[in-house]
MARLOMI-730381 format. One record per residue: residue in one letter; x, y, z of N, C-alpha, C, CB in turn. Coordinates in steps of 0.05 Angstrom, whole numbers. Glycine has a CB too. Example, Ala and Ser with C-alpha at 12.3 -4.5 7.8 and 13.67 -1.06 7.14 Angstrom:
type = A, nc1 = 264, nc2 = -114, nc3 = 156, cac1 = 246, cac2 = -90, cac3 = 156, cc1 = 264, cc2 = -66, cc3 = 156, cbc1 = 226, cbc2 = -89, cbc3 = 181 .
type = S, nc1 = 257, nc2 = -45, nc3 = 142, cac1 = 273, cac2 = -21, cac3 = 143, cc1 = 258, cc2 = 1, cc3 = 157, cbc1 = 282, cbc2 = -12, cbc3 = 114 .
END
This chain:
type = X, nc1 = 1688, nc2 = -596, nc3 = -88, cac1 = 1670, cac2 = -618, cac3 = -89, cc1 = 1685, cc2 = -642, cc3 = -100, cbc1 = 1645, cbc2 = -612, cbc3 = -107 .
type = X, nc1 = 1684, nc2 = -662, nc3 = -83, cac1 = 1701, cac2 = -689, cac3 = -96, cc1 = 1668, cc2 = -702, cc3 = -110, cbc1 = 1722, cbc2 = -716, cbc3 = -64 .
type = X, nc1 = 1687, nc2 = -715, nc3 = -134, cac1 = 1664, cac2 = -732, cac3 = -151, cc1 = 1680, cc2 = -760, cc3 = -151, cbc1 = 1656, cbc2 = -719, cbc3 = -185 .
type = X, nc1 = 1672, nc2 = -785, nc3 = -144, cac1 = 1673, cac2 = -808, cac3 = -142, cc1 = 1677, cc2 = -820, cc3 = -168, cbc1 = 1653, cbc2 = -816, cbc3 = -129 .
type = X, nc1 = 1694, nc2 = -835, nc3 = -180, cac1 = 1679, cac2 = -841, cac3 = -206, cc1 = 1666, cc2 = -874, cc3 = -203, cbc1 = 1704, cbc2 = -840, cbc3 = -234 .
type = X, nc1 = 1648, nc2 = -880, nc3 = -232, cac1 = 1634, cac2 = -892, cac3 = -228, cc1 = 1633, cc2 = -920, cc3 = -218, cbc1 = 1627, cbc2 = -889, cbc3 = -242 .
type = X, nc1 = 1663, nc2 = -934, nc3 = -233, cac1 = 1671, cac2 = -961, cac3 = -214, cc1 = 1685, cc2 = -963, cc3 = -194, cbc1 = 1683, cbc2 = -979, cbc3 = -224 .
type = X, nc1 = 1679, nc2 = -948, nc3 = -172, cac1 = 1691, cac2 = -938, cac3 = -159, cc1 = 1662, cc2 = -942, cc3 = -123, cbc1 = 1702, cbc2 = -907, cbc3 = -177 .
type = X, nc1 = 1674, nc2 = -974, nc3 = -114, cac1 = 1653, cac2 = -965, cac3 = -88, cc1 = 1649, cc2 = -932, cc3 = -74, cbc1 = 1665, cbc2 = -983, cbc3 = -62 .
type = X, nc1 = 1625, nc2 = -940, nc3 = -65, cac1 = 1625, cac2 = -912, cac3 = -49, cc1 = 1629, cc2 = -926, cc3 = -19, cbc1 = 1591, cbc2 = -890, cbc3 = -53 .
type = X, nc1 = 1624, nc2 = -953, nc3 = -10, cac1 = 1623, cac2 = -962, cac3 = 15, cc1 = 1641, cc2 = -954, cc3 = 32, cbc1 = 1622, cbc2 = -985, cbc3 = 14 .
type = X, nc1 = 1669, nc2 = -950, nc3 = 27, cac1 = 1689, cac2 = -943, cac3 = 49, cc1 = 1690, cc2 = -912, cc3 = 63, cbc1 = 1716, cbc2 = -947, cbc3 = 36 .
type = X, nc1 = 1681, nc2 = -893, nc3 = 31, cac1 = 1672, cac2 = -866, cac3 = 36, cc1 = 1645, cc2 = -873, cc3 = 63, cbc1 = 1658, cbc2 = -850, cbc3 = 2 .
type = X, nc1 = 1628, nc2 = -887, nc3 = 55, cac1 = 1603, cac2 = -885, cac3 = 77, cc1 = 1622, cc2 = -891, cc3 = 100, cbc1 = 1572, cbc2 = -910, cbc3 = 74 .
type = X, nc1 = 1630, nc2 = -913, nc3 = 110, cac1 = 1637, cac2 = -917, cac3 = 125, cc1 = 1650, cc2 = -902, cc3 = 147, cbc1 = 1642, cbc2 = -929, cbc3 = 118 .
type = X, nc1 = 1678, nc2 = -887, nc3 = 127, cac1 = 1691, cac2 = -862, cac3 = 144, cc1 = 1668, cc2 = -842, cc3 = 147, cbc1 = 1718, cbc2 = -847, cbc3 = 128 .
type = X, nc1 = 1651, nc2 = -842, nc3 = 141, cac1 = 1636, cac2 = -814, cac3 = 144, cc1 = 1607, cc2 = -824, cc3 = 160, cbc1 = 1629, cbc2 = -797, cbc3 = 110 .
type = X, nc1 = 1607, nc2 = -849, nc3 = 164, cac1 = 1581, cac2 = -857, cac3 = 187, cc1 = 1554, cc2 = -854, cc3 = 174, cbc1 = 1580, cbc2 = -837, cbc3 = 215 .
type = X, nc1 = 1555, nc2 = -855, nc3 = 150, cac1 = 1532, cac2 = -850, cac3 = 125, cc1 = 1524, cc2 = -880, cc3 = 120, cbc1 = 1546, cbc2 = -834, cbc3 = 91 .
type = X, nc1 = 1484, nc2 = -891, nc3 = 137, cac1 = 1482, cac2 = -903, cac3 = 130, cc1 = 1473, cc2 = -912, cc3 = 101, cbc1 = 1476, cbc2 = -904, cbc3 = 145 .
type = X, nc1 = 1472, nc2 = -939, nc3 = 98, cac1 = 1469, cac2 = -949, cac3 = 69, cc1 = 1439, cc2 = -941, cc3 = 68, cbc1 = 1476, cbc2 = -983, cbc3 = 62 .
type = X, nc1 = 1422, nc2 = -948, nc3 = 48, cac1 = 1390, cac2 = -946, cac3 = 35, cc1 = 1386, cc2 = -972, cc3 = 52, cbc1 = 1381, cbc2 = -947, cbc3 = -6 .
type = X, nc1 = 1392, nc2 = -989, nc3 = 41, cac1 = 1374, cac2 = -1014, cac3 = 66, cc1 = 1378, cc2 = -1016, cc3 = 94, cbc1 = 1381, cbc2 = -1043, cbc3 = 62 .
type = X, nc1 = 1398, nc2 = -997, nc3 = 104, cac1 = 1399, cac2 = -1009, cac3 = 123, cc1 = 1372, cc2 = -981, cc3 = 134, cbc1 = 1433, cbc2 = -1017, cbc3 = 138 .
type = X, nc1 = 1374, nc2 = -952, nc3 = 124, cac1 = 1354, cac2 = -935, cac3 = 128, cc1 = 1328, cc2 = -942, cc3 = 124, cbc1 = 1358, cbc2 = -917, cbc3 = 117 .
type = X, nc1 = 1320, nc2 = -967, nc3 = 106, cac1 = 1295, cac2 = -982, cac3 = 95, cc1 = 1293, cc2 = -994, cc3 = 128, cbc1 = 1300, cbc2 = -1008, cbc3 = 64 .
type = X, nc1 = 1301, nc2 = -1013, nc3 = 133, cac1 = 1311, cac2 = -1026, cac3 = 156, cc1 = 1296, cc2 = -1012, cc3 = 177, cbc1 = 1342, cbc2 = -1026, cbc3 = 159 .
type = X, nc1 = 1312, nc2 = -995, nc3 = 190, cac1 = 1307, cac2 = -979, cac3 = 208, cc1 = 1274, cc2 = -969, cc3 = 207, cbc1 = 1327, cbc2 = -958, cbc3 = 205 .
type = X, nc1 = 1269, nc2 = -948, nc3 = 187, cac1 = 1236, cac2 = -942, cac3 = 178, cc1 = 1219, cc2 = -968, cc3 = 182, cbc1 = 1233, cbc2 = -933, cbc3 = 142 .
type = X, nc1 = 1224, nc2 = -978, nc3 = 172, cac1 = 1202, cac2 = -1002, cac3 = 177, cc1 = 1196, cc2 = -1015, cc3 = 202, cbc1 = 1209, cbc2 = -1024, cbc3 = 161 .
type = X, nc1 = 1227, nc2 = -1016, nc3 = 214, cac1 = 1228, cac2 = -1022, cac3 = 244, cc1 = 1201, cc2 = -1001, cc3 = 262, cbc1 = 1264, cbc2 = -1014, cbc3 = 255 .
type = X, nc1 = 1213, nc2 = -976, nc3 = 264, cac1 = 1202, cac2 = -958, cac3 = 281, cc1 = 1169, cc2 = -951, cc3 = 264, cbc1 = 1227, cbc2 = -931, cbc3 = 284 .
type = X, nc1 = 1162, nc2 = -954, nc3 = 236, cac1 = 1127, cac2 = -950, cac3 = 233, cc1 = 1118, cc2 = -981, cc3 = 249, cbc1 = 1112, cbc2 = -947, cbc3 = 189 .
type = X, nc1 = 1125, nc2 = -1006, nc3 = 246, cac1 = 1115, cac2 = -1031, cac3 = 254, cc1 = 1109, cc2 = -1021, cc3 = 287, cbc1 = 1138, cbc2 = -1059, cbc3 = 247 .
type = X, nc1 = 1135, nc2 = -1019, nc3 = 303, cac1 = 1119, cac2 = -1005, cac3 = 334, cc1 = 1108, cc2 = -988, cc3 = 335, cbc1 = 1131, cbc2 = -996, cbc3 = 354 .
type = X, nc1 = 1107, nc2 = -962, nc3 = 309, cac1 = 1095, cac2 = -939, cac3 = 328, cc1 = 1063, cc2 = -951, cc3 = 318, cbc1 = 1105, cbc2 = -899, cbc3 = 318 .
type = X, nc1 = 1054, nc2 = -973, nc3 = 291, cac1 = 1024, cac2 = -986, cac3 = 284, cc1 = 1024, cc2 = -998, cc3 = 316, cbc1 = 1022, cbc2 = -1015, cbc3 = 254 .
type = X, nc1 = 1039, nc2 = -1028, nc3 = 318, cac1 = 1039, cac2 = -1037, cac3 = 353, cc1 = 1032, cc2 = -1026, cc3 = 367, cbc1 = 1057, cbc2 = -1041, cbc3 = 368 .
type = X, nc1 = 1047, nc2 = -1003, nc3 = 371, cac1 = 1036, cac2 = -986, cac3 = 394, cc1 = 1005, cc2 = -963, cc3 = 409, cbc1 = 1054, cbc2 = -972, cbc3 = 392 .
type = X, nc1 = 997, nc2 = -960, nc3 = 368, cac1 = 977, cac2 = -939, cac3 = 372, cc1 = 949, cc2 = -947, cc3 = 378, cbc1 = 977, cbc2 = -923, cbc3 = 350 .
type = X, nc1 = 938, nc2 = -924, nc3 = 391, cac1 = 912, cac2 = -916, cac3 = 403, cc1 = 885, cc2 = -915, cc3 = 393, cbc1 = 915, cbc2 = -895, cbc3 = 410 .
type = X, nc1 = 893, nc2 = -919, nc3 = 357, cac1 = 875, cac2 = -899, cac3 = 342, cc1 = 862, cc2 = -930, cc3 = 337, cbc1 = 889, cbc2 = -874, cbc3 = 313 .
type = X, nc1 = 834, nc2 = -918, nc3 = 335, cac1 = 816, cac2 = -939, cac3 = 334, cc1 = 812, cc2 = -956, cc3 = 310, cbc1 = 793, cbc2 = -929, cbc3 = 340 .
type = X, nc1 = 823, nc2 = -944, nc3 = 278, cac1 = 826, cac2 = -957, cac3 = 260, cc1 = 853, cc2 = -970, cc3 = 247, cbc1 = 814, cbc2 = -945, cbc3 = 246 .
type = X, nc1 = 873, nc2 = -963, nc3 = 262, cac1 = 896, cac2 = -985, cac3 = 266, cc1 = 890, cc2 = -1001, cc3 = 290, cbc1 = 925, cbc2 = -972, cbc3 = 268 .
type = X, nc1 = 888, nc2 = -1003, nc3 = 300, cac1 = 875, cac2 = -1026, cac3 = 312, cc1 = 859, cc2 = -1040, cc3 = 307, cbc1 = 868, cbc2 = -1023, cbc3 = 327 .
type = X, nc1 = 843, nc2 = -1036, nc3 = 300, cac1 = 822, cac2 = -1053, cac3 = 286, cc1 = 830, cc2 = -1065, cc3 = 251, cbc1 = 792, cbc2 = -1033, cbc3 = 285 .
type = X, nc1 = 847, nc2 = -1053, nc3 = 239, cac1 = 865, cac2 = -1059, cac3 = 227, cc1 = 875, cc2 = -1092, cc3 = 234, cbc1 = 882, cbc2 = -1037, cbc3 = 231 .
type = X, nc1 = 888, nc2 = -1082, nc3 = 258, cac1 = 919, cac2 = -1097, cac3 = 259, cc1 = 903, cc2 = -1132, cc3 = 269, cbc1 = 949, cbc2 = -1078, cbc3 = 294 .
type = X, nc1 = 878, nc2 = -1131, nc3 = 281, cac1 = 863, cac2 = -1147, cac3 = 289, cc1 = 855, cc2 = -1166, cc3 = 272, cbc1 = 847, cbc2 = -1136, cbc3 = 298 .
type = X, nc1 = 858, nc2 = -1166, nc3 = 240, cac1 = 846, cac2 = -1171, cac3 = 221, cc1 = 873, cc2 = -1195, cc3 = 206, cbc1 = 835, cbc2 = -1140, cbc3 = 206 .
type = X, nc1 = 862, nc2 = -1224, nc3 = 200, cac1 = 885, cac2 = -1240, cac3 = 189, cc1 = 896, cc2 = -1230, cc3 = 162, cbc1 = 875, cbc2 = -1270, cbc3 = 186 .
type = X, nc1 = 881, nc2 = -1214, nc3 = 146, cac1 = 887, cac2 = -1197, cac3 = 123, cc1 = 917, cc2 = -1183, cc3 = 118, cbc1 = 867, cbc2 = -1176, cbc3 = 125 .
type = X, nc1 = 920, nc2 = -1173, nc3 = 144, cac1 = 951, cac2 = -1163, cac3 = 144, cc1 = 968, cc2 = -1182, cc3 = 142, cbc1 = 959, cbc2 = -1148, cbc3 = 167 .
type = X, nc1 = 967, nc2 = -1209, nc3 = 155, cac1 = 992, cac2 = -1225, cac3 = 156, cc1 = 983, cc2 = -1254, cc3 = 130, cbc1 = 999, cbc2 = -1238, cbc3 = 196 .
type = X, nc1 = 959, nc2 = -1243, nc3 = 116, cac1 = 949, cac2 = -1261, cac3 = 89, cc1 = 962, cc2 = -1242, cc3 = 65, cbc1 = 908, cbc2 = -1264, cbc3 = 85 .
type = X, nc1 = 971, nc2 = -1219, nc3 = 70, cac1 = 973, cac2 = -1200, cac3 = 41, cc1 = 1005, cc2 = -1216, cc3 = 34, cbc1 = 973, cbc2 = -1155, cbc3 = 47 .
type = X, nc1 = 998, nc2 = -1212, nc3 = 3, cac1 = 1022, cac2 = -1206, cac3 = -8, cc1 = 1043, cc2 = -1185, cc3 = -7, cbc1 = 1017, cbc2 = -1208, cbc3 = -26 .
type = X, nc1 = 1045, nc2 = -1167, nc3 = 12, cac1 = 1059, cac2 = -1159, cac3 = 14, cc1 = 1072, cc2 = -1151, cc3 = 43, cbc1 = 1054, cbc2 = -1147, cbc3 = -2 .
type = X, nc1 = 1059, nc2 = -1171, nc3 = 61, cac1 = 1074, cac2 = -1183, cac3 = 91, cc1 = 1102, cc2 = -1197, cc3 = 83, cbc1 = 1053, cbc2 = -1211, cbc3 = 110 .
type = X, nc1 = 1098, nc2 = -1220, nc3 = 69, cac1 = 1126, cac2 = -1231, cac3 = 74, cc1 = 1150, cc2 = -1206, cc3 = 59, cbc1 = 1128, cbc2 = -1267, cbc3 = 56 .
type = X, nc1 = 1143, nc2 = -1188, nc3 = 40, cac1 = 1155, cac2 = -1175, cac3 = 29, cc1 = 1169, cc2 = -1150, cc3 = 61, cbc1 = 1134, cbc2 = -1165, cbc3 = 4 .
type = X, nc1 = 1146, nc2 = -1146, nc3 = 72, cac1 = 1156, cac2 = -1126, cac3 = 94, cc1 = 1173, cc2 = -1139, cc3 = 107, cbc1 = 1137, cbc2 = -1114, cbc3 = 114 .
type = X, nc1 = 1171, nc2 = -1170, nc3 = 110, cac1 = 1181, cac2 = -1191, cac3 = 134, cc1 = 1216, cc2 = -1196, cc3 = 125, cbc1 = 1160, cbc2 = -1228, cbc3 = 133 .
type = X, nc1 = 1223, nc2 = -1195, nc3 = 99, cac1 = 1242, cac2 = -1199, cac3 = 85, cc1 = 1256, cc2 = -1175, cc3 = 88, cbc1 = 1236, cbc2 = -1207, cbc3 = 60 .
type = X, nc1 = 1242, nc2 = -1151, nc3 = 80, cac1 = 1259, cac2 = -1122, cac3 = 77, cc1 = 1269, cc2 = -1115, cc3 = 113, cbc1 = 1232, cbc2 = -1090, cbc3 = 60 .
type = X, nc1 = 1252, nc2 = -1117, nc3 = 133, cac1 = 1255, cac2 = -1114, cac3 = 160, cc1 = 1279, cc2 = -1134, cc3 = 168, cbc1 = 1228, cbc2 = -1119, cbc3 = 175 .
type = X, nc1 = 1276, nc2 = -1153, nc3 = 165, cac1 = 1291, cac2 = -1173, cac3 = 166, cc1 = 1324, cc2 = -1187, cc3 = 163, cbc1 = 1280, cbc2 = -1178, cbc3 = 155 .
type = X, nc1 = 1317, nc2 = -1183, nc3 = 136, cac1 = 1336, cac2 = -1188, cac3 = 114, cc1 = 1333, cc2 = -1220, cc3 = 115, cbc1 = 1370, cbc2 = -1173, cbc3 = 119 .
type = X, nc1 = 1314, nc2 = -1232, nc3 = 112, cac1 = 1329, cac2 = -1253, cac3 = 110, cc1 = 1302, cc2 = -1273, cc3 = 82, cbc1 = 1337, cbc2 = -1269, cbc3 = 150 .
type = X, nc1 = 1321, nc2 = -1287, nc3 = 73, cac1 = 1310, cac2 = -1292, cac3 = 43, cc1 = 1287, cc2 = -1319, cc3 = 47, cbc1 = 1342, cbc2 = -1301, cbc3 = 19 .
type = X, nc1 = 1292, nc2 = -1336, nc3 = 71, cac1 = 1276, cac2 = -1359, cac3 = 73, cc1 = 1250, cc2 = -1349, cc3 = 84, cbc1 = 1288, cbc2 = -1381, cbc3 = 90 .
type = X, nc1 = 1238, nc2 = -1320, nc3 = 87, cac1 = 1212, cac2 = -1320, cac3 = 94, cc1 = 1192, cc2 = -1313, cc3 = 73, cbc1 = 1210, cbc2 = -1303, cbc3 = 113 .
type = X, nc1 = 1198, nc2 = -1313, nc3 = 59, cac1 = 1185, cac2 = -1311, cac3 = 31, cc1 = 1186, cc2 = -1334, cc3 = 13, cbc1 = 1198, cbc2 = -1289, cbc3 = 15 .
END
C-alpha cells in the first residue's frame, strides 16, 4: 500500500491513473439528474419544473455555479 504524505499533491497520481477529481464528479451528477428532471414523464416533476420557484430559489444559482463552474452567476 503506498501512502502519499500530506503536502504532497495527489493531482498527478489522479491523473496517471484517470481518477476523476470531486468536482469534476459533482459536475458530471448534476449534469446527468438536470436531463434525466428535463427529460421525465412523471407527473410531479413536471409540474414541478413548470413552476418560477425553481429558478427563484436560493439554491438555483448555487446548482448554476457548481454545474458550471463559473463564479459571475451568482
Amino acid at each position: 500500500m503506498h501512502f502519499i504524505p500530506k503536502n504532497v499533491s495527489v493531482r498527478p497520481q489522479q491523473v496517471d491513473q484517470c481518477v476523476r477529481t470531486f468536482d469534476a464528479l459533482l459536475r458530471n451528477n448534476l449534469y446527468r439528474f438536470s436531463k434525466r428532471c428535463a427529460s421525465s414523464f412523471n407527473f410531479f416533476i413536471r409540474s414541478f419544473q413548470m413552476f418560477d420557484a425553481v429558478y427563484e430559489s436560493s439554491l438555483f444559482p448555487k446548482h448554476l455555479m457548481l454545474l458550471y463552474n463559473d463564479d459571475h452567476l451568482h
